[in-house]
N, C-alpha and C positions, 0 to 999 in steps of 0.2 A: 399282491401275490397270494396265491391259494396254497394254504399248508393243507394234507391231508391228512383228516384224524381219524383212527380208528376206537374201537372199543373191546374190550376182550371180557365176557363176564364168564367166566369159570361155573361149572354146573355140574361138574361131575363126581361131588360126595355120595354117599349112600345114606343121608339122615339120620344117621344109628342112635343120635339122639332125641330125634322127633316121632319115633315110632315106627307105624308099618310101611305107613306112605312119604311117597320122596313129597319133602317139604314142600321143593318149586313149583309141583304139579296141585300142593293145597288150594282151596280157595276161597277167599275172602269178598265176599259181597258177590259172589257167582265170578270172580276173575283168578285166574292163576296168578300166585307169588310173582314166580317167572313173568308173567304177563304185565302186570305195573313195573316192575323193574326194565324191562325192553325197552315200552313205551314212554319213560320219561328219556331217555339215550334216543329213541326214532322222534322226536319231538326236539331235540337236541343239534348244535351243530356237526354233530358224529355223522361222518361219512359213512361207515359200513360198523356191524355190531357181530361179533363173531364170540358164538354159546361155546362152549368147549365141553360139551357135555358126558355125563353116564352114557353110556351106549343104552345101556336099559332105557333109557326115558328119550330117545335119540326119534324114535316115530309120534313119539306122545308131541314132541317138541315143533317137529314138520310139521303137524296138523296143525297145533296152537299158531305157528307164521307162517300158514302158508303165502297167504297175503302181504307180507311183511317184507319187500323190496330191500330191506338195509340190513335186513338179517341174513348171515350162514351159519349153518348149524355143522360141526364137526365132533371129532370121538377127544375128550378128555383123556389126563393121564390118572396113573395111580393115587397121586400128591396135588395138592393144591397146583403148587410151583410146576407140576411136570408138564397140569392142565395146563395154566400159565403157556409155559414153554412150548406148546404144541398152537396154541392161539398167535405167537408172534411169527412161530414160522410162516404162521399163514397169515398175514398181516405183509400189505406193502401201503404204508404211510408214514410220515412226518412225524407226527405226536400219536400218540397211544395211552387211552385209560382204562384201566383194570376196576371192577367192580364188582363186587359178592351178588351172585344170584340173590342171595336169600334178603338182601335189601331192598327190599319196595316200593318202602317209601320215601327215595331219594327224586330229588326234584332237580327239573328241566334247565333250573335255573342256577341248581349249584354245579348240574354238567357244564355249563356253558362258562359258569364262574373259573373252572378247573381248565376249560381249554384256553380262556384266555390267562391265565397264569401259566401254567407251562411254557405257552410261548417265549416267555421272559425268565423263569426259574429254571426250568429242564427236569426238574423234581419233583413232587409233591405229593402230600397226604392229604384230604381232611378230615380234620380231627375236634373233639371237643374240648375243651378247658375240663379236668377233673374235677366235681363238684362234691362228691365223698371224701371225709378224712380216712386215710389211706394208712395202714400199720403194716409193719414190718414184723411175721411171725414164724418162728422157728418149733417146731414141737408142740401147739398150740400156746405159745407162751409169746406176748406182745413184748418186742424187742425194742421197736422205736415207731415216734407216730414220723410219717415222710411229709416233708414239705409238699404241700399240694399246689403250691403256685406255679409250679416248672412244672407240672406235669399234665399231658394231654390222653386223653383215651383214644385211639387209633380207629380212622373207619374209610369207607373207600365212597367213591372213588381216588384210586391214585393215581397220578397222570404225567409221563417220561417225555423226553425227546425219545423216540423210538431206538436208534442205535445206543443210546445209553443203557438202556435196561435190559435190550437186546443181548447186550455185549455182559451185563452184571449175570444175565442168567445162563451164558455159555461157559466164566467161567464159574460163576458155583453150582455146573449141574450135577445131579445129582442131592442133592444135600435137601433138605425138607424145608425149608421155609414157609412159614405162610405168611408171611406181609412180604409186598414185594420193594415195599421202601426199605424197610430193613436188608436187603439183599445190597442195597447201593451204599447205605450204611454199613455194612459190613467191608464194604470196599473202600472205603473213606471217603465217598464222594454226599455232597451238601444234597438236605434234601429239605424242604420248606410246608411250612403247617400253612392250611387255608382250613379257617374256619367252619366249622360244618355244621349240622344243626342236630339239634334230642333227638329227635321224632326218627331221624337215620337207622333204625334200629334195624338187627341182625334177627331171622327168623332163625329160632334155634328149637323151641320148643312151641308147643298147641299154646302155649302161653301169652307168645307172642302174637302168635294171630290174632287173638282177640284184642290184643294190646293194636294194634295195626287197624285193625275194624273201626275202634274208638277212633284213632288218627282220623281215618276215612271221614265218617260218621261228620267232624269237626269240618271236610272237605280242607282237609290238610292239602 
């Protein structure tokens, strides 16, 4: 039996902390953010991949895929979560995975890792094992150092039974979230770590790119 999965990568920030230029449109090695991040999901077992984007960067994005069969491009919301919620409306599938534009350097193989867990979990983040001793600070004053064993650093893809998260973001709409695992957590339902890798990193600053380049450069 064919489940169908889709993908929802959210795109519609304003960069306000990468500078003038919207991040996804940067480019590393002559390709756009946006563009390595697509293409590891169109290489993927994802049925259809749906941007949820800035309007501003909404023509930039049709040129970048035109060619791109698995891709629709649509208007994001205000909020991370509201993008989110405009990309499920338009979604008719089975499983559904959520993933950060500004991620890149996520690979083929950890999408494909995430839909066949789902199937089985219904939940899921991937996330790293915390490798920083981690403190607890009130008023710049070190309160307690935290056990780092239990604790994971959060990163996407994350990957539903579609009516699950469907149903977690009807009833807390509104409300700003930005992980959408947390939203099912907040609802008390089980949601499951799948291992992810360093290199996943989040485009947040010019810092990054060049962080990202090196990746390449390695043929990450």
């Amino acid at each position: 039996m064919h489940f169908k999965v889709n993908a929802i990568i959210p795109a519609g920030g304003t960069s306000s902390r990468f500078g003038n230029k919207n991040k996804l449109l940067e480019k590393i090695q002559e390709k756009e953010v946006i563009k390595y991040t697509v293409e590891a999901f169109e290489a993927s077992d994802v049925d259809e991949i749906i941007i949820c984007a800035n309007k501003i960067i909404i023509d930039e994005l049709n040129k970048i895929f035109q060619n791109s069969p698995k891709v629709k491009i649509i208007e994001g919301g205000q909020t991370r979560q509201a993008s989110v919620y405009n990309g499920l409306n338009a979604c008719e599938c089975d499983y559904v995975l959520i993933h950060d534009g500004a991620r890149p350097m996520i690979s083929t193989e950890l999408v494909n890792r995430a839909i066949e867990m789902v199937k089985d979990k219904k939940a899921l983040t991937v996330a790293t094992k915390t490798i920083d001793t981690i403190k607890e600070v009130v008023e710049g004053r070190i309160i307690r150092t935290i056990d780092r064993s239990k604790l994971y650093n959060t990163q996407t893809p994350q990957a539903f039974e579609y009516n699950l998260i469907k149903q977690a973001h009807e009833k807390l709409y509104g409300r700003n979230f930005t992980d959408d695992a947390g939203m099912l957590e907040e609802l008390g339902q089980t949601v499951y770590i799948l291992d992810g890798s360093y290199k996943n990193i989040k485009i947040t600053t010019q810092n990054d790119i060049d962080i990202a380049a090196v990746y390449l450069d390695r043929k990450y």
